[in-house]
C-alpha positions in Angstrom: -71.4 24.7 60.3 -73.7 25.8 57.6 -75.0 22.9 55.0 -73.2 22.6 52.0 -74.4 24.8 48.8 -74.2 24.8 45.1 -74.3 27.5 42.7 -73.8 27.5 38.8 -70.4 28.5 38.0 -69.5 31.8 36.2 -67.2 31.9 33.1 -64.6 33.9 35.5 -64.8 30.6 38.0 -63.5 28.7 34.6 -59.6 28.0 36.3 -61.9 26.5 39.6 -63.6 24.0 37.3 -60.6 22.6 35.3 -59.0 22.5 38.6 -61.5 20.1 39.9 -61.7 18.5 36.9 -58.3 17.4 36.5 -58.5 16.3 40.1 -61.0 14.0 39.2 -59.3 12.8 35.9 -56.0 12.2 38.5 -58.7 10.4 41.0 -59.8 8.3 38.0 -55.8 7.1 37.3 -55.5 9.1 34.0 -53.2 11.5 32.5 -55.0 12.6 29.8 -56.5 15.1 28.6 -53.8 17.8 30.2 -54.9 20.6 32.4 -54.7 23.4 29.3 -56.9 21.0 27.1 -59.6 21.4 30.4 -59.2 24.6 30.9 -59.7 25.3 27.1 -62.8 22.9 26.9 -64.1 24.5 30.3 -63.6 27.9 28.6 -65.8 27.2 25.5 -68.1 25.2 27.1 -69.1 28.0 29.4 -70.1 29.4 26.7 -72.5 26.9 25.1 -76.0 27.4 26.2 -76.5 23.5 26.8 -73.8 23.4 28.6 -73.5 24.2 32.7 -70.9 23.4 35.6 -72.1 23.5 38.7 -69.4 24.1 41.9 -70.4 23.2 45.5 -69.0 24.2 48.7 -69.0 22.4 52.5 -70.4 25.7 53.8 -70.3 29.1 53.3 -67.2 29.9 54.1 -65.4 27.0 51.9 -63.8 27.0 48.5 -65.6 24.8 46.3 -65.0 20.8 46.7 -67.3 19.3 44.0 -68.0 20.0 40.1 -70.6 18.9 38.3 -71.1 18.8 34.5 -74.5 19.2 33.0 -75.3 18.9 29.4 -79.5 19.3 27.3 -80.2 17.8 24.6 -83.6 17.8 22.5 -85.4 14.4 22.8 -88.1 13.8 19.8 -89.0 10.9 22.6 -90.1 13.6 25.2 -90.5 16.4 22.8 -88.7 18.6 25.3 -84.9 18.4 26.6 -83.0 15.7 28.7 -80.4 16.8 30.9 -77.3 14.6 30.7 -75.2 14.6 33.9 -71.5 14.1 32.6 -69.2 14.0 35.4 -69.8 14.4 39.4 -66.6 14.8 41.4 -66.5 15.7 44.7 -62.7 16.2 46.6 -62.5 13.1 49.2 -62.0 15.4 52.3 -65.0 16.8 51.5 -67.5 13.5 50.8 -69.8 12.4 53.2 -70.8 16.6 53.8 -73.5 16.9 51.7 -71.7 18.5 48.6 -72.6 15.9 46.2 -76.1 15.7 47.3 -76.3 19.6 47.2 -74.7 19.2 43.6 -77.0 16.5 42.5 -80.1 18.8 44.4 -78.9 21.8 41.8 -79.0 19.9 38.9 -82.6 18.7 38.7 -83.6 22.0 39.9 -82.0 23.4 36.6 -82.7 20.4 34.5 -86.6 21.2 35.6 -86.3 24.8 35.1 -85.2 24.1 31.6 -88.2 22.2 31.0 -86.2 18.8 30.7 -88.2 15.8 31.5 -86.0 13.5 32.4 -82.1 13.8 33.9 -79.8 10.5 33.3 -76.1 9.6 34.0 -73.4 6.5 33.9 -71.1 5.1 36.3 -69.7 1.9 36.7 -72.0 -0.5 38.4 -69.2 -1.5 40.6 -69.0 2.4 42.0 -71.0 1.7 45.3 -70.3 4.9 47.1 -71.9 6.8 43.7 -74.5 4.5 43.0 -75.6 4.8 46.7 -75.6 8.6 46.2 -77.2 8.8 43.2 -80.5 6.0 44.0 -80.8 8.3 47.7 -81.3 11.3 44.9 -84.0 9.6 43.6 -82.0 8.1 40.3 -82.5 4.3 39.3 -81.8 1.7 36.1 -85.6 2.9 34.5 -85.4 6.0 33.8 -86.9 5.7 30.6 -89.9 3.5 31.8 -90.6 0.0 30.5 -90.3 -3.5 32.3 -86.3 -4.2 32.2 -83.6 -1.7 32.9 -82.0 0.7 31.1 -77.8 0.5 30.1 -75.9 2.6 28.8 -73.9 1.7 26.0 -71.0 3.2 24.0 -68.2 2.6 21.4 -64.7 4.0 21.0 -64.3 5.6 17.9 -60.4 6.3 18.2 
């Protein structure tokens, strides 16, 4: 068996995406948003230049069983652009062969290509299995440098 790959996803690999997506909202115990609303937000995010999905595969001759979502932003701190992981999903018959570390791989390869500086994420800190993945990709609490660690903090607005 070949080792598992990742490719950035085309705008006609939009339905693929969602798909994935919507297994992971499922995975996460939601209902919301519906399948249309992430197909739709797929869609025109495919189309925004600071915006990528990445799709991963087992092997060659798979269908893809992970999605990631990467996102730039400008940073006046770094003068160049940080890369913002959003979501990682990968299908649970497919975890433990390489497809998340292939996704992760493929996303600080475009996160340096795009001259970001600097590539950060959330997850709960009670996610072992992600948190493991993530620190063996080389991802930790001080990102941003400095003596404690860095959180992540947000605020519903709804």
């Amino acid at each position: 068996m070949s080792a598992a790959r990742a490719w950035v996803a085309r705008p006609d690999e939009a339905e693929t995406v969602a798909a994935l997506l919507v297994e992971f909202r499922d995975h996460l115990d939601h209902d919301w948003p519906s399948a249309n609303a992430f197909l739709a937000s797929v869609e025109r995010l495919l189309e925004d230049r600071d915006a990528e999905f990445l799709l991963a595969a087992c092997d060659d001759d798979s269908p893809p069983e992970g999605v990631l979502q990467l996102r730039f932003r400008f940073s006046v701190w770094t003068a160049a652009p940080d890369a913002w992981l959003e979501d990682l999903f990968v299908r649970e018959g497919a975890r433990g062969a390489g497809v998340g570390h292939a996704l992760l791989a493929l996303a600080v390869q475009r996160a340096g290509e795009r001259g970001a500086k600097r590539i950060e994420l959330d997850t709960n800190e009670d996610n072992d299995v992600a948190l493991a993945l993530y620190r063996s990709n080389g991802f930790s609490e001080r990102s941003k440098g400095g003596e404690g660690r860095d959180l992540f903090l947000g605020r519903s607005l709804d």
